[in-house]
C-alpha positions as CSV (number, residue, x, y, z in Angstrom):
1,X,54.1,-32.1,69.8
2,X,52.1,-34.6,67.7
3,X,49.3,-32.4,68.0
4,X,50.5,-29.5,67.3
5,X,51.7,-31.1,63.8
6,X,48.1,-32.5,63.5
7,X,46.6,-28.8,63.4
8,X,49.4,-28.1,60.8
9,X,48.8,-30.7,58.9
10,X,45.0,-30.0,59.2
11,X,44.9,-26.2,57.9
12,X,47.9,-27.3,55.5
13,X,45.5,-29.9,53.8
14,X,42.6,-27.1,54.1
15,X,44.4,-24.0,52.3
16,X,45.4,-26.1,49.2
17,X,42.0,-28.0,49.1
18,X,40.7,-24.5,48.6
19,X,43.3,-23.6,46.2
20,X,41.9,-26.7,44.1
21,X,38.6,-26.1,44.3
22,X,39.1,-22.1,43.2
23,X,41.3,-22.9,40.2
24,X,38.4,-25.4,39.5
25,X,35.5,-22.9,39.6
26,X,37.7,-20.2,37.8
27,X,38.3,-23.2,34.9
28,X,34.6,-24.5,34.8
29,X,33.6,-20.3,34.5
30,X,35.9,-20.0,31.4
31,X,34.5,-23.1,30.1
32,X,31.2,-21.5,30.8
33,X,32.1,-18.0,29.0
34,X,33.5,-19.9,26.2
35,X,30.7,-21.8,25.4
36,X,28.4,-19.3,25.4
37,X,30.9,-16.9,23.1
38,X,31.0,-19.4,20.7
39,X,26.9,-19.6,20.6
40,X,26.9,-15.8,19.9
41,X,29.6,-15.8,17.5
42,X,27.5,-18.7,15.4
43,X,24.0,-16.9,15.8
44,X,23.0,-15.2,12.3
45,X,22.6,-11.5,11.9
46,X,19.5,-10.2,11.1
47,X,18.0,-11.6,8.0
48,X,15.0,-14.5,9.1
49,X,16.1,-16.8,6.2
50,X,19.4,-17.1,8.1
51,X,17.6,-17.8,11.5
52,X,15.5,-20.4,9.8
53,X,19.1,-22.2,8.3
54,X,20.7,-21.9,11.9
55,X,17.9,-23.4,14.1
56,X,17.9,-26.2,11.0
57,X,21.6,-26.8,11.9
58,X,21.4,-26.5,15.8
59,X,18.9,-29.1,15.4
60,X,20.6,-31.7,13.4
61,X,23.7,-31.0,15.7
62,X,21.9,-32.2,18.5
63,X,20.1,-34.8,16.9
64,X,23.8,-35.7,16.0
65,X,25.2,-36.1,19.8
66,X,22.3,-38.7,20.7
């Protein structure tokens, strides 16, 4: 009997570690998609002298987080 609860408790534990680690993946994905929506949505159009001002500021915002 005790083992029989011990393979339960076993593929119990199993089925919602997976369940974590799935919902974590599908959360670090978003965060992925996310981050690299809102690096699209900031890039400037076509004209250089806005290219120039934006790699300026990208710059400076990384000098900023060290």
């Amino acid at each position: 009997m005790s083992i029989d609860f011990y393979i339960i408790m076993c593929y119990i534990r199993h089925m919602f570690d997976k369940i974590i680690y799935k919902t974590l993946d599908t959360i670090i994905s978003w965060c992925e998609r996310y981050k690299e929506y809102r690096l699209k949505k900031t890039l400037p159009k076509h004209d250089p002298n806005q290219l120039k001002k934006w790699v300026k500021q990208q710059e400076n915002a990384k000098k900023s987080y060290k």
